[in-house]
C-alpha positions as CSV (number, residue, x, y, z in Angstrom):
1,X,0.0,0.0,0.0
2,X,1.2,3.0,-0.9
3,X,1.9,5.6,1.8
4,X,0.4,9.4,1.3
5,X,2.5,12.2,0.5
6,X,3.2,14.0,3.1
7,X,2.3,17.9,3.2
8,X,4.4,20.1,4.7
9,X,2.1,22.7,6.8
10,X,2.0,26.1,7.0
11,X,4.7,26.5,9.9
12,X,7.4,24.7,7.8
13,X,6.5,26.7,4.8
14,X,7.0,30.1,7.0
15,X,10.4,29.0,8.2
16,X,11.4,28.1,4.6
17,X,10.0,31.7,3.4
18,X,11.8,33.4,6.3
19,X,15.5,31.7,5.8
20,X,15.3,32.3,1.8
21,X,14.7,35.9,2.9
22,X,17.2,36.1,5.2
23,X,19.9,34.7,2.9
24,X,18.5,37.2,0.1
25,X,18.8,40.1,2.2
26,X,22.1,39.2,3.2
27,X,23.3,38.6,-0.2
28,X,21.8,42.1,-1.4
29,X,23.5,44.0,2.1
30,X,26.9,42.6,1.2
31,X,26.6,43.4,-2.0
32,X,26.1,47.2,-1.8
33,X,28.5,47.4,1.5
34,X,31.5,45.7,-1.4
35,X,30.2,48.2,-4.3
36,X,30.2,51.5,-1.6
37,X,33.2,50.5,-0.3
38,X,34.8,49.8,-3.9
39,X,33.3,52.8,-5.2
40,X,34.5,55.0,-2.2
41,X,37.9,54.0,-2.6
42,X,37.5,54.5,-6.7
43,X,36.6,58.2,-5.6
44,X,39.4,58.7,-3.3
45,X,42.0,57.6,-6.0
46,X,40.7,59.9,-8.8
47,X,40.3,63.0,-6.6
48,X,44.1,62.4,-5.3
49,X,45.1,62.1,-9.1
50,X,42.8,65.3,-9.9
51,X,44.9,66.9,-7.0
52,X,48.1,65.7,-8.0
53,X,47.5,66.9,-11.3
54,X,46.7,70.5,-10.4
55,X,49.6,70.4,-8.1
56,X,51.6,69.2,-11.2
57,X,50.1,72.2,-13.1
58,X,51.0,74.8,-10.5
59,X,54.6,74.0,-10.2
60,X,54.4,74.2,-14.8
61,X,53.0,77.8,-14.4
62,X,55.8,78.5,-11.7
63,X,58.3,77.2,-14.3
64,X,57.0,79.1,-17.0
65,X,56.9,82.7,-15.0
66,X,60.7,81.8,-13.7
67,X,61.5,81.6,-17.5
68,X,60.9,85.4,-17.8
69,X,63.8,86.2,-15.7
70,X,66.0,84.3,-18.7
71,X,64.1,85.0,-21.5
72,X,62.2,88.8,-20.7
73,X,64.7,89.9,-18.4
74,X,62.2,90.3,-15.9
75,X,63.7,91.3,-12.3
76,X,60.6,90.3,-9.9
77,X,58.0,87.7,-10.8
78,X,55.3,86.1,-8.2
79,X,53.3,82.8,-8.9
80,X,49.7,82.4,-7.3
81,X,49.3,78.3,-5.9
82,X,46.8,77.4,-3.8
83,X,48.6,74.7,-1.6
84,X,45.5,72.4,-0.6
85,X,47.4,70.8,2.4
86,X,50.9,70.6,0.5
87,X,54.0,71.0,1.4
88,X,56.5,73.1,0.1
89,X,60.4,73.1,0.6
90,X,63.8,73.6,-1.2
91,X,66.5,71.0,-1.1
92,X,69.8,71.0,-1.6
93,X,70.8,70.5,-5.7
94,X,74.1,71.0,-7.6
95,X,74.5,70.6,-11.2
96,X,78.7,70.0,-12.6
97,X,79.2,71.5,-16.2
98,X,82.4,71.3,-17.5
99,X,83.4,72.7,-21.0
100,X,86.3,71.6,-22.3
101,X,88.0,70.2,-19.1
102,X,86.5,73.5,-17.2
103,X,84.7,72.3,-14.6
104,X,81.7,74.2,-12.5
105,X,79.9,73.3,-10.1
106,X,76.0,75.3,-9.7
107,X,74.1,75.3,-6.9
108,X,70.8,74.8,-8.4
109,X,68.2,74.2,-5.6
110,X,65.5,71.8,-5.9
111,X,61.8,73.5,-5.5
112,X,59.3,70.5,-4.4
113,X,55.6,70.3,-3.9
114,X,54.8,67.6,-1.1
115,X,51.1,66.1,-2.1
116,X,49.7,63.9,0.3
117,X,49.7,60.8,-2.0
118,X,53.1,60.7,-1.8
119,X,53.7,62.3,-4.8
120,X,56.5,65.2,-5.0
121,X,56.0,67.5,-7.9
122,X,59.8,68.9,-8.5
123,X,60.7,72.2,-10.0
124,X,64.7,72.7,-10.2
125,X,67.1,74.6,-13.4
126,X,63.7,74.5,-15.6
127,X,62.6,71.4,-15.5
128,X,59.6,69.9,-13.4
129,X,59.1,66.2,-12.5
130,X,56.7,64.0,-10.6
131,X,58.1,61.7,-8.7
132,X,55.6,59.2,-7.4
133,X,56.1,55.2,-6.0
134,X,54.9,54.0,-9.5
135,X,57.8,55.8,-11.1
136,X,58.8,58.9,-12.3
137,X,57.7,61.3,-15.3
138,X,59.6,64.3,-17.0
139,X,56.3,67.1,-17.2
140,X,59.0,69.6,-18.4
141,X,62.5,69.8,-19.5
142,X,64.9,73.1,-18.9
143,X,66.6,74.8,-21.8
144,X,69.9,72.5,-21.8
145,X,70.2,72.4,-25.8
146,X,73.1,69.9,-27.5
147,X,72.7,70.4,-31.4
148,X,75.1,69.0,-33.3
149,X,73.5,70.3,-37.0
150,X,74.7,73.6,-35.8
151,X,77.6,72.5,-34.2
152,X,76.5,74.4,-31.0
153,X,75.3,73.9,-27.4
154,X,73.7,76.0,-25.0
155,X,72.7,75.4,-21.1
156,X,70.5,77.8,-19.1
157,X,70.8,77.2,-15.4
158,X,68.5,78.6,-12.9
159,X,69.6,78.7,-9.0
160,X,67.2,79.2,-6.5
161,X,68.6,81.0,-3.5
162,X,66.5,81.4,-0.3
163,X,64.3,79.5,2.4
164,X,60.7,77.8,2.1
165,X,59.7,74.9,4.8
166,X,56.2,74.7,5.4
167,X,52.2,73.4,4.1
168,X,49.2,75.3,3.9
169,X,45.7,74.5,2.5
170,X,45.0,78.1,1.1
171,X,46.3,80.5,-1.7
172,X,50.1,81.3,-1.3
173,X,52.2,83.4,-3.8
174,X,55.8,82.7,-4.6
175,X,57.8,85.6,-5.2
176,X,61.0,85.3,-7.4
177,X,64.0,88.1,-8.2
178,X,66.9,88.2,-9.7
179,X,70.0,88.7,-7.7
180,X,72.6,88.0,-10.5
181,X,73.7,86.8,-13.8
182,X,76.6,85.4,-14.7
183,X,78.5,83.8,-18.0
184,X,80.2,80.4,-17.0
185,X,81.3,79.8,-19.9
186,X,83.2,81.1,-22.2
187,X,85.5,83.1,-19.7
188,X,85.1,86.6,-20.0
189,X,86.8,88.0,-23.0
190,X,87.2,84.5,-24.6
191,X,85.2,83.1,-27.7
192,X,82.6,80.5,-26.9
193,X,84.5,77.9,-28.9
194,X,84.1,74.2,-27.3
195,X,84.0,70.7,-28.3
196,X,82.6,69.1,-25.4
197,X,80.0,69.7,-23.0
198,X,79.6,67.3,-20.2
199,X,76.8,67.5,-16.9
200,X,77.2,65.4,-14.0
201,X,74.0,64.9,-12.1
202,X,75.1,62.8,-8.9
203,X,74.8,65.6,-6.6
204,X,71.6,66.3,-7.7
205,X,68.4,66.1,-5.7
206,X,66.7,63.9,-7.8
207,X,69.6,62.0,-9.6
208,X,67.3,59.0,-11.3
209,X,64.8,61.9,-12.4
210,X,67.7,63.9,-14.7
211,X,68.7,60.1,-15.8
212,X,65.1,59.9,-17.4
213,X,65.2,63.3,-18.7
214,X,68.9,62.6,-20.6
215,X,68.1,59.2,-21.5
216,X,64.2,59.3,-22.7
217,X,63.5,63.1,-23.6
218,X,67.4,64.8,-24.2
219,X,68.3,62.7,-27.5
220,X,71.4,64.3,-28.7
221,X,72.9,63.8,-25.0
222,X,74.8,60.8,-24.7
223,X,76.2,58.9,-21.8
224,X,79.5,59.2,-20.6
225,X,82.4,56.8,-19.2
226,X,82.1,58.7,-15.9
227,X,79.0,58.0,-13.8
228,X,76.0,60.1,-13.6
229,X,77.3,62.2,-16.7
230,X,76.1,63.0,-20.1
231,X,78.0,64.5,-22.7
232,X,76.8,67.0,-25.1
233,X,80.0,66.3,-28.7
234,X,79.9,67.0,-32.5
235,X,79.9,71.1,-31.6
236,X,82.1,73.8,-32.4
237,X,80.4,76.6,-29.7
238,X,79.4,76.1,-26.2
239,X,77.9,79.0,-24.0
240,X,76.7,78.6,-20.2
241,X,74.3,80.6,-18.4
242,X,73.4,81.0,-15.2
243,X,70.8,82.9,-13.5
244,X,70.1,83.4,-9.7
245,X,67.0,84.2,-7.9
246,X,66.1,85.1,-4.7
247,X,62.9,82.9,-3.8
248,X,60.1,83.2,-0.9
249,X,56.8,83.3,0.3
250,X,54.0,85.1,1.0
251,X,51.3,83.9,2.9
């Protein structure tokens, strides 16, 4: 004889309903909690890039107004930045160009942006890099020209003279002037004629950043036997400028 089928009753079916519920709703929670928490962190990242890259932008523009002082002969410039939280300082940085065996060593300075993603945005002779964990990028490069075609080479150095240690989060100005300008090379009353340029970055700041800028963005540089040195060859005329500026801040 065949036994009946048995029918669950109302009490087992409401238990049932209630743990498929339960497992739904759960399912649902941690699903938005690991999409909020992915998204919030998705936010964070692109509004420290979108920082980093204004910071980036700011430390151009100061670039760009420093070049008057070369270029327009301008004696004072200023530079509006508005600082977010960042940093700013000036590091020790020397540049050695020697021309034809004459050797000079130029205190150059190292201008750096401190973001909070550990990012430094580096202004020093003209150029500006970003140096970050993931590696680093040339954004600018200074006026150190090597062009063989015209058998000539020509070097602009900037030095930053002065003090700046300390962060903000509102609108700052940087004010630059030019204390002096002086001809390294040729020597005074001597033609600029040169075969051989060379720059030794070691006692730079930021040694592996001037290694990408010869390598990746400086063509007709080439390395040198001697460590940390390019060499600018195939010229006929070499002439070395340098230009120093008082720097500081207004608050």
């Amino acid at each position: 004889m065949t036994s009946p089928l048995s029918i669950p009753d109302s009490h087992d079916r409401g238990v049932s309903d209630l743990l498929a519920f339960t497992l739904t709703f759960s399912i649902i929670i941690t699903g938005i909690a690991l999409v909020t928490l992915g998204g919030l962190g998705a936010f964070d990242a692109i509004q420290q890039g979108a920082t980093t890259d204004v910071a980036e932008t700011s430390m151009i523009g100061f670039a760009e107004t420093t070049d008057d002082h070369i270029q327009g002969d301008a004696p004072r410039r200023t530079t509006s930045m508005k600082l977010q939280g960042h940093g700013l300082s000036i590091r020790s940085s020397t540049l050695n160009v020697t021309v034809d065996g004459r050797s000079t060593n130029i205190s150059t300075g190292a201008f750096i942006r401190e973001t909070d993603s550990e990012t430094d945005i580096v202004y020093t002779s003209g150029a500006v890099y970003r140096v970050q964990q993931e590696g680093l990028v040339v954004s600018r490069k200074p006026s150190f020209r090597c062009t063989p075609d015209s058998s000539s080479s020509y070097l602009s150095v900037l030095s930053l003279d002065g003090q700046t240690d300390f962060s903000s989060s509102s609108r700052v100005t940087i004010e630059t002037a030019v204390q002096n300008k002086t001809l390294v090379s040729p020597q005074a009353g001597k033609p600029p004629s040169a075969t051989t340029v060379l720059i030794n970055v070691s006692e730079t700041a930021y040694p592996d950043a001037w290694h990408r800028l010869f390598e990746q963005e400086l063509p007709n540089w080439s390395g040198h036997s001697e460590p940390h040195t390019y060499q600018c060859t195939g010229i006929s005329r070499a002439v070395v400028h340098n230009t120093t500026v008082d720097i500081r801040t207004v608050t």
